[in-house]
MIKOL-725214 format. One record per residue: residue number from 1; residue in one letter; x, y, z of N, C-alpha, C in turn. Coordinates in nm, 4 decimals, m for minus. Layout:
% residues N
+-----+------+----------+----------+----------+----------+----------+----------+----------+----------+----------+
| seq | type |      n_u |      n_v |      n_w |     ca_u |     ca_v |     ca_w |      c_u |      c_v |      c_w |
+-----+------+----------+----------+----------+----------+----------+----------+----------+----------+----------+
| NUM |    A |        X |        Y |        Z |        X |        Y |        Z |        X |        Y |        Z |
...
+-----+------+----------+----------+----------+----------+----------+----------+----------+----------+----------+
//
This chain:
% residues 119
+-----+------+----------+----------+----------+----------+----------+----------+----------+----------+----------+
| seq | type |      n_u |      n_v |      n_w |     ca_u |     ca_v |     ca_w |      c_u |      c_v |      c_w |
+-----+------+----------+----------+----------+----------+----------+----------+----------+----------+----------+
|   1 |    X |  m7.4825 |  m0.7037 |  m3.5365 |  m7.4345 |  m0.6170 |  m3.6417 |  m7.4539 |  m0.6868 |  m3.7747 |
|   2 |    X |  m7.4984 |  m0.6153 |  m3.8715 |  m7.5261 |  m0.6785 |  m3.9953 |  m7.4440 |  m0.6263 |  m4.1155 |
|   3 |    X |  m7.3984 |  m0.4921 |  m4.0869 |  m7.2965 |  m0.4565 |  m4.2121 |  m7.2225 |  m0.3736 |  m4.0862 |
|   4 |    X |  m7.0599 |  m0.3154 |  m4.1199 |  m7.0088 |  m0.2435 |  m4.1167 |  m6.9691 |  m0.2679 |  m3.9422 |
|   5 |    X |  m6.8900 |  m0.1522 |  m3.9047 |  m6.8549 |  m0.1524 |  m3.7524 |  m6.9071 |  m0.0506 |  m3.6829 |
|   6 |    X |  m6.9459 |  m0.0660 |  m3.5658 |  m7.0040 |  m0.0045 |  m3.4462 |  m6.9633 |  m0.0111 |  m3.3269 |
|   7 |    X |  m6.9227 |   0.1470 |  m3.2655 |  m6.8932 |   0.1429 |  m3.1125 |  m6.9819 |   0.1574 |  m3.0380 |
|   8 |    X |  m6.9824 |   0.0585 |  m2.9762 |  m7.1306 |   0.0779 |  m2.8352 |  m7.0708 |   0.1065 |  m2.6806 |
|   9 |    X |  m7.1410 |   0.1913 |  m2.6062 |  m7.0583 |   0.1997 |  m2.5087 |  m7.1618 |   0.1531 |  m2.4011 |
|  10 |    X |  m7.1541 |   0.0752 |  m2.3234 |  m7.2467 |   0.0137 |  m2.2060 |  m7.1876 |   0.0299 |  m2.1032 |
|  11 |    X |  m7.2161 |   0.0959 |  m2.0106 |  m7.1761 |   0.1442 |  m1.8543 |  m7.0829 |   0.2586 |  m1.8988 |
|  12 |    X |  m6.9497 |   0.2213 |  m1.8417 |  m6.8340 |   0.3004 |  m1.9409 |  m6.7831 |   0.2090 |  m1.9853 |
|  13 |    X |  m6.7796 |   0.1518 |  m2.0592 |  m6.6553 |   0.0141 |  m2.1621 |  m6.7464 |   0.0636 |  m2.2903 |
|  14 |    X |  m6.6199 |   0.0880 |  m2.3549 |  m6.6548 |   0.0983 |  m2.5348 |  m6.6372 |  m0.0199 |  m2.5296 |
|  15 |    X |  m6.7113 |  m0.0732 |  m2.6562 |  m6.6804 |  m0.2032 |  m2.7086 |  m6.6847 |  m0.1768 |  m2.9075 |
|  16 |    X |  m6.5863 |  m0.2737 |  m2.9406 |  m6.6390 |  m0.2712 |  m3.0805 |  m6.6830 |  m0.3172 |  m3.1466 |
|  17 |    X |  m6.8082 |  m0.3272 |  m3.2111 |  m6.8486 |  m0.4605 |  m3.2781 |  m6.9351 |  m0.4499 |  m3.4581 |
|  18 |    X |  m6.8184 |  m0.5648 |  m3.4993 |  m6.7940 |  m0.5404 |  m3.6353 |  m6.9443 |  m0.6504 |  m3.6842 |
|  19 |    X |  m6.9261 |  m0.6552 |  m3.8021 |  m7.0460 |  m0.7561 |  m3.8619 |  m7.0104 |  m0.9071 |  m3.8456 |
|  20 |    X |  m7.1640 |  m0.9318 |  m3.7454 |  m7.1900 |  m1.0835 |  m3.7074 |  m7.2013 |  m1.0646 |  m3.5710 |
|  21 |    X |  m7.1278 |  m0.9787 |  m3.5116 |  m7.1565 |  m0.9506 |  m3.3763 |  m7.2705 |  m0.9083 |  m3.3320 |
|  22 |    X |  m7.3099 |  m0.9457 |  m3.1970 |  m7.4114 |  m0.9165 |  m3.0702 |  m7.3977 |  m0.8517 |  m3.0152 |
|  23 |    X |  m7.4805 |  m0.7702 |  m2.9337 |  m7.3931 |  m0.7154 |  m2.7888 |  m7.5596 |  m0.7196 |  m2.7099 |
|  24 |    X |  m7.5941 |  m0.7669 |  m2.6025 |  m7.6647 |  m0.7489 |  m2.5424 |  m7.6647 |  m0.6035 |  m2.3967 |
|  25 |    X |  m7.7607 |  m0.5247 |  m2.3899 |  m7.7585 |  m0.4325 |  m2.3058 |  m7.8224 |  m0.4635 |  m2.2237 |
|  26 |    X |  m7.7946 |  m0.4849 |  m2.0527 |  m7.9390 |  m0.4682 |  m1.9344 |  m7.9751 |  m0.3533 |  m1.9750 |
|  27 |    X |  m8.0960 |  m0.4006 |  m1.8900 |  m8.2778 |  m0.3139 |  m1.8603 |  m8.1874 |  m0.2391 |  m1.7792 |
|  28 |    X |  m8.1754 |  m0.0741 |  m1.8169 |  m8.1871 |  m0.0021 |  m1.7438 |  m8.0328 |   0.0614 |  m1.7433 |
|  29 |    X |  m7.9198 |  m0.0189 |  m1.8135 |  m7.7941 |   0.0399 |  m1.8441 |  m7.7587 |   0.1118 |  m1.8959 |
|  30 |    X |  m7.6945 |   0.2392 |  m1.8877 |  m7.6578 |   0.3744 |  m1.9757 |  m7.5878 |   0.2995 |  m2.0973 |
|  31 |    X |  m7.6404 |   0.3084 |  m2.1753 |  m7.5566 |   0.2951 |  m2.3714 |  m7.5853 |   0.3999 |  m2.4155 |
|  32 |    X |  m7.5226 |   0.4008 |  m2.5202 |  m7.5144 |   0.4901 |  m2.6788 |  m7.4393 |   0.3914 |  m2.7781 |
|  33 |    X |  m7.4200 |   0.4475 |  m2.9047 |  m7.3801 |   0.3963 |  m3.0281 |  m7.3290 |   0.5153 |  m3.1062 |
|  34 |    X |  m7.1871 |   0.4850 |  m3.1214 |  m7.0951 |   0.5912 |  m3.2332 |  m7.0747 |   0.5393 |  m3.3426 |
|  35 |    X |  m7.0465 |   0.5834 |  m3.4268 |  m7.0303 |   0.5104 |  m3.5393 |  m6.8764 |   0.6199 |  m3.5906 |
|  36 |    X |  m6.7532 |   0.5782 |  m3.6265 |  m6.6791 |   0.6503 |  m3.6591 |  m6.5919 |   0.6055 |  m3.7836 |
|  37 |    X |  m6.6287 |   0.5601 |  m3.8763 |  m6.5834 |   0.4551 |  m3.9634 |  m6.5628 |   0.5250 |  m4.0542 |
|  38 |    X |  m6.6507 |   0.6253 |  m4.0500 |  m6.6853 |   0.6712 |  m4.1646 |  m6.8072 |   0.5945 |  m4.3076 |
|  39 |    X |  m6.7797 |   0.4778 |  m4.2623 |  m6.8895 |   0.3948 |  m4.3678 |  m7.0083 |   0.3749 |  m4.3292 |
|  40 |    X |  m7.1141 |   0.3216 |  m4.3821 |  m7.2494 |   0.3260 |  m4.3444 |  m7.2622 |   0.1793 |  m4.2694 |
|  41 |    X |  m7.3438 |   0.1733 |  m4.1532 |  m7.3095 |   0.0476 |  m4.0729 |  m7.4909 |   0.0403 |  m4.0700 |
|  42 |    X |  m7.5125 |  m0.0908 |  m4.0663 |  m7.6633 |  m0.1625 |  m4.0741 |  m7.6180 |  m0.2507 |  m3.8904 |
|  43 |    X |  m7.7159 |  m0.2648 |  m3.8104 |  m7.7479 |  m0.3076 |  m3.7138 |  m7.8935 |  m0.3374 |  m3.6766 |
|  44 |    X |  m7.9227 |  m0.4164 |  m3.6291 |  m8.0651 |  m0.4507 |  m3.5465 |  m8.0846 |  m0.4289 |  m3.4602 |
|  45 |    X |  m8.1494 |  m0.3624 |  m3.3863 |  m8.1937 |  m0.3251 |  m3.2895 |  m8.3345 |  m0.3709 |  m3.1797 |
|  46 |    X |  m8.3642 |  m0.4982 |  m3.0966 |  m8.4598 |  m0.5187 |  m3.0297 |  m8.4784 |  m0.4600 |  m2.9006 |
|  47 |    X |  m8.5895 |  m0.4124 |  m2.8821 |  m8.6244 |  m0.4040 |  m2.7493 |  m8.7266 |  m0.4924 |  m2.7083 |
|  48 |    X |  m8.7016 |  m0.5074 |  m2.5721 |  m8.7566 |  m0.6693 |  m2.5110 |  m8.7795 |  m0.6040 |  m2.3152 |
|  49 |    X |  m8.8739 |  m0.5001 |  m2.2764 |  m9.0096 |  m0.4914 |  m2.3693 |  m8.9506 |  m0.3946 |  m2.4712 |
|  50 |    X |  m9.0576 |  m0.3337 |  m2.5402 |  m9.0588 |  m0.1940 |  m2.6523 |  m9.0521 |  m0.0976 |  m2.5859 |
|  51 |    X |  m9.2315 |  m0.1413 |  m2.4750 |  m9.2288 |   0.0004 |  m2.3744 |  m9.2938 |   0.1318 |  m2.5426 |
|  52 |    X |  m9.2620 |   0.1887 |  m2.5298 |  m9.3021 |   0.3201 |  m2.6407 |  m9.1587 |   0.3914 |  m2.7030 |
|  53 |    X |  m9.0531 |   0.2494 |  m2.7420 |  m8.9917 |   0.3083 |  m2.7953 |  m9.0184 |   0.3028 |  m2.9987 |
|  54 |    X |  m9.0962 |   0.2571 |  m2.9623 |  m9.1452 |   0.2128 |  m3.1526 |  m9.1681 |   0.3656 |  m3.1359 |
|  55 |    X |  m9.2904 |   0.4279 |  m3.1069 |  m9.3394 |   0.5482 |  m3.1235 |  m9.2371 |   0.6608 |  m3.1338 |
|  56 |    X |  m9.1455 |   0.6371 |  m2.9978 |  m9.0382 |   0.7574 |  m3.0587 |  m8.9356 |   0.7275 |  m3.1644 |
|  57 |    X |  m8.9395 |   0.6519 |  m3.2003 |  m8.8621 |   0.6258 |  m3.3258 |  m8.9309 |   0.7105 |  m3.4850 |
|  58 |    X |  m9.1148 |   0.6558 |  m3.4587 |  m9.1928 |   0.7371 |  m3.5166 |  m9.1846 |   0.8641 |  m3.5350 |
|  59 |    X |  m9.2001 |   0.9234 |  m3.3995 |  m9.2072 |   1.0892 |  m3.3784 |  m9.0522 |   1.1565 |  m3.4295 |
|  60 |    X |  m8.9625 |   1.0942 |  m3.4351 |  m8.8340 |   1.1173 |  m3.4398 |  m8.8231 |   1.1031 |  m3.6325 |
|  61 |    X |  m8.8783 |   1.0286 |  m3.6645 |  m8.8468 |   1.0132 |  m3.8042 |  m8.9557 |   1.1281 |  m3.8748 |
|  62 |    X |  m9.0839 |   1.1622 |  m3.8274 |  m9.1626 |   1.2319 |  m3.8258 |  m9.1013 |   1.4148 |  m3.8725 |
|  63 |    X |  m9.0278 |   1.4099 |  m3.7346 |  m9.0015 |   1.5506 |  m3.6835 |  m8.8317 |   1.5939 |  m3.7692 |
|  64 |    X |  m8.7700 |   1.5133 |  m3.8152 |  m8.6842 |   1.5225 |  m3.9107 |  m8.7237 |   1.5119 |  m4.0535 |
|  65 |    X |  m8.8241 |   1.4087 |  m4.0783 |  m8.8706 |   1.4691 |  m4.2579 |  m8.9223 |   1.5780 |  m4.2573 |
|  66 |    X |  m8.9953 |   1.6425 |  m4.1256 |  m9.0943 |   1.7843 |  m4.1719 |  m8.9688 |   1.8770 |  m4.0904 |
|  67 |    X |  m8.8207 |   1.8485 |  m4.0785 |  m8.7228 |   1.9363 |  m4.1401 |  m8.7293 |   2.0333 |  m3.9813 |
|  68 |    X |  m8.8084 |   1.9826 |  m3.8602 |  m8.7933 |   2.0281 |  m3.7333 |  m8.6902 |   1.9781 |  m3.6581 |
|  69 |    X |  m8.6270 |   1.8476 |  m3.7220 |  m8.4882 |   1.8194 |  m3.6126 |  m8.4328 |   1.8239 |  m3.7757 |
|  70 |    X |  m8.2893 |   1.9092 |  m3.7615 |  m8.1602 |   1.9129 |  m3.8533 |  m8.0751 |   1.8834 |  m3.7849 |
|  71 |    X |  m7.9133 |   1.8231 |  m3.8938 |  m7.7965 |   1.8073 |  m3.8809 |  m7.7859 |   1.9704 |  m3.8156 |
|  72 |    X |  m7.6306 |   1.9517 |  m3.7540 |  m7.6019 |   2.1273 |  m3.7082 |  m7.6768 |   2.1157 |  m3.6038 |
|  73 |    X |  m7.6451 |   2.2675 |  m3.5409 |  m7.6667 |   2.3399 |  m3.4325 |  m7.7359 |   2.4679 |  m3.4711 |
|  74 |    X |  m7.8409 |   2.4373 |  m3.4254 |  m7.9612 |   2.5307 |  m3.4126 |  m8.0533 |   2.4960 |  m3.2889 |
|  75 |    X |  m8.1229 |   2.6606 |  m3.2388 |  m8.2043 |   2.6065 |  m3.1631 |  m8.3030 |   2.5819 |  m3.1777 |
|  76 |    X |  m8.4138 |   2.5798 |  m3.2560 |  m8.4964 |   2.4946 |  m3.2981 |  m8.5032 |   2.3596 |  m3.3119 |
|  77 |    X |  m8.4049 |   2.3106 |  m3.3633 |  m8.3692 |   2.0996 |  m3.3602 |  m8.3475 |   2.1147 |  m3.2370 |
|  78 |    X |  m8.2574 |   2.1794 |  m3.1346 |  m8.2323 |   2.1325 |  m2.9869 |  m8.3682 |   2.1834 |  m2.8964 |
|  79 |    X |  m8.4780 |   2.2577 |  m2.9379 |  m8.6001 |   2.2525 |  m2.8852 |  m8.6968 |   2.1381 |  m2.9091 |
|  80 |    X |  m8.7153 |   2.1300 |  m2.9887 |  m8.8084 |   1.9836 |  m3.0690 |  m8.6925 |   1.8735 |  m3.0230 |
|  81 |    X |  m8.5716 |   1.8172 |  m3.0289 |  m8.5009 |   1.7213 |  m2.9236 |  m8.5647 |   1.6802 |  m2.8214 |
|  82 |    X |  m8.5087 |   1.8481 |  m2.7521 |  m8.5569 |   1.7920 |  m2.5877 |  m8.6688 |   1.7791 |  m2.5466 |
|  83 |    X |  m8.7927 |   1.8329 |  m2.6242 |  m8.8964 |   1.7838 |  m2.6534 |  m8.9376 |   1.6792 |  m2.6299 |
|  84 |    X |  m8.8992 |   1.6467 |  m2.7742 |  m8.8968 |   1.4703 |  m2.7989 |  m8.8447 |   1.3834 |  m2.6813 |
|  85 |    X |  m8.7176 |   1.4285 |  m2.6403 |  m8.6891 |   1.3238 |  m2.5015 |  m8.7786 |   1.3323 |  m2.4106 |
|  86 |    X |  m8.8252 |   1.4544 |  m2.3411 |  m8.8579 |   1.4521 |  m2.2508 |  m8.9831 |   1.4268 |  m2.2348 |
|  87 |    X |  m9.0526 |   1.3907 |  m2.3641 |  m9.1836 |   1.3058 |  m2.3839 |  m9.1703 |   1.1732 |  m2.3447 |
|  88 |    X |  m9.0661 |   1.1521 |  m2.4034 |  m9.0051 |   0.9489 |  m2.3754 |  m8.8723 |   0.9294 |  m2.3051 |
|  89 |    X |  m8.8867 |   1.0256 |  m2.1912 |  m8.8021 |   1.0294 |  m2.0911 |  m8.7993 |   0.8768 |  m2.0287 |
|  90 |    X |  m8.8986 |   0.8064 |  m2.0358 |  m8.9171 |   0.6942 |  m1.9534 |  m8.8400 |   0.5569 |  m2.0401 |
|  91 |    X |  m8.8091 |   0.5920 |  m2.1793 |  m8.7817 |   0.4480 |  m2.2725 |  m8.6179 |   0.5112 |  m2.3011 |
|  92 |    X |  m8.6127 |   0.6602 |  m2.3329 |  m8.4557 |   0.7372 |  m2.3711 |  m8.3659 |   0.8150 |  m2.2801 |
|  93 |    X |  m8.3054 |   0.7740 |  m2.1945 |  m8.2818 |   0.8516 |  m2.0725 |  m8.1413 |   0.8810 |  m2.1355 |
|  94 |    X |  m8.0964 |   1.0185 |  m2.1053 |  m7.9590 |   1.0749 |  m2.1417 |  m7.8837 |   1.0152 |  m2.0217 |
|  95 |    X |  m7.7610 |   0.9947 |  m2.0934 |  m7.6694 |   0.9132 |  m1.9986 |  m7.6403 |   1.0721 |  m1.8395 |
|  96 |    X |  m7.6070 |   1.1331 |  m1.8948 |  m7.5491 |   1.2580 |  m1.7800 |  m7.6741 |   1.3307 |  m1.7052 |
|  97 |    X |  m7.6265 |   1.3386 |  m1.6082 |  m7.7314 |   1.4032 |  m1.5300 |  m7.7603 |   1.5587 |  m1.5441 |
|  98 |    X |  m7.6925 |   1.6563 |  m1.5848 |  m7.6862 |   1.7676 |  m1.6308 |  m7.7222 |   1.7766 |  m1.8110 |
|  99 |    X |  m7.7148 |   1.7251 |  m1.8679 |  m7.8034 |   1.7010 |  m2.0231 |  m7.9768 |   1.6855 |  m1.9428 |
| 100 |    X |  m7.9530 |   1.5855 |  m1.8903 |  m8.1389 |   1.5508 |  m1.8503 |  m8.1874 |   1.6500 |  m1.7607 |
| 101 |    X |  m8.1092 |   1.7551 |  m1.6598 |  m8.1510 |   1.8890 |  m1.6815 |  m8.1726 |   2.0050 |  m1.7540 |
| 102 |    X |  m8.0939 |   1.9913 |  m1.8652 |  m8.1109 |   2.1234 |  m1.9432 |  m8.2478 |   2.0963 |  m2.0810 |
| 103 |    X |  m8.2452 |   1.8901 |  m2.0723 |  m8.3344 |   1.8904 |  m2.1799 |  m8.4664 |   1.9209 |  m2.0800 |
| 104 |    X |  m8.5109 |   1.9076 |  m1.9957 |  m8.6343 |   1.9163 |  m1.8999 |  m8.6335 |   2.0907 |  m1.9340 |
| 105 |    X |  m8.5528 |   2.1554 |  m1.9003 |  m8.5756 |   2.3101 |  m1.9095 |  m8.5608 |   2.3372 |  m2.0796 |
| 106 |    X |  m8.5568 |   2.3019 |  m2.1526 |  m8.5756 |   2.3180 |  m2.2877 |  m8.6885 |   2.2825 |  m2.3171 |
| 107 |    X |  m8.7519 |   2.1256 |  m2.3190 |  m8.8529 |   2.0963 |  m2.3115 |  m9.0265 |   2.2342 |  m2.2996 |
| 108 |    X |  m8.9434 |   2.2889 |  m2.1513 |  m9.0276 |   2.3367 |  m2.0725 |  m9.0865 |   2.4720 |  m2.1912 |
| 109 |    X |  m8.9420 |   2.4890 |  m2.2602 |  m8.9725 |   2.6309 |  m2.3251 |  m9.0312 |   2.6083 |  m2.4332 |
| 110 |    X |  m8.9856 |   2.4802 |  m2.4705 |  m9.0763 |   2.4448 |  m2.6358 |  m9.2091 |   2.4234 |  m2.5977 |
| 111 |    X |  m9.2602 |   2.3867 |  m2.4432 |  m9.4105 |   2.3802 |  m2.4946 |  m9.4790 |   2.5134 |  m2.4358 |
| 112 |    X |  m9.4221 |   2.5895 |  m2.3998 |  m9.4542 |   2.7552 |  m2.3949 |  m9.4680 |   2.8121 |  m2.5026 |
| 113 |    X |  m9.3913 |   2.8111 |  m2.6318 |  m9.3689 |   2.8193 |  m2.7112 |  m9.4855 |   2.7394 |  m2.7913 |
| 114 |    X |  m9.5318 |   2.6203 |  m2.8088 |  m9.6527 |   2.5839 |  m2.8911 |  m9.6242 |   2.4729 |  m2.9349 |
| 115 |    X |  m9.4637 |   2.4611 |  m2.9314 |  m9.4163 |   2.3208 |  m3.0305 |  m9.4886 |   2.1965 |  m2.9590 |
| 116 |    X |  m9.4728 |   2.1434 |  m3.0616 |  m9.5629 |   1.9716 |  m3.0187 |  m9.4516 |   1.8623 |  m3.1148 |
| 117 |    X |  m9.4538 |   1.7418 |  m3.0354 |  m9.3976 |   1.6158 |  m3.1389 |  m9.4754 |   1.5225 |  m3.1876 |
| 118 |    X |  m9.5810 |   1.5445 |  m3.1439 |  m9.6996 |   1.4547 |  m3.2371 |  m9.7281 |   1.5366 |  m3.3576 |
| 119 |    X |  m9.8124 |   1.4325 |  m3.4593 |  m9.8978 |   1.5158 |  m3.5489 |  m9.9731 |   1.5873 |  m3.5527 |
+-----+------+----------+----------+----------+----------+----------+----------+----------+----------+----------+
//
């Protein structure tokens, strides 16, 4: 952690970790990251391998400046999402097993539909 505080949750244990802190994740352990502070929190993030998570970070920053993933609830951002996951299903796996069904059948409709997450 480099500024501010962050909840990480690894397996099920929240943990909290403020600035200066580490937290290492295994290969292959369900996490996420909340942030509820309200303040803006800076962290580093390595992956060790990458694997193709550089790229979805890309496609993800991509698909939000050209205004296809928004804040809110719409279905358009939750089409281009599950999209997006289910392209890099292999590096971003949703923790629940019923999310990683409904994004596979979302997925399915966005590319019926035409949408793409590349350029």
């Amino acid at each position: 952690m480099l500024d501010g505080v962050l909840e990480a949750l690894v397996g099920q244990e929240w943990r909290t970790l403020p600035a200066g802190q580490t937290l290492q994740v295994p290969p292959g352990a369900v996490h996420t990251f909340r942030n509820r502070s309200g303040q803006n929190v800076k962290f580093r993030c390595v992956h060790e391998p990458a694997r193709d998570f550089e790229h979805y970070l890309e496609r993800l920053y991509w698909l939000s400046a050209m205004n296809r993933i928004r804040a809110g609830r719409n279905l358009t951002s939750a089409l281009y999402a599950s999209l997006l996951f289910d392209t890099h299903r292999r590096d971003q796996v949703l923790a629940r097993p019923g999310a990683r069904i409904g994004t596979r059948a979302l997925a399915s409709v966005a590319r019926l539909l035409g949408m793409r997450v590349d350029r």
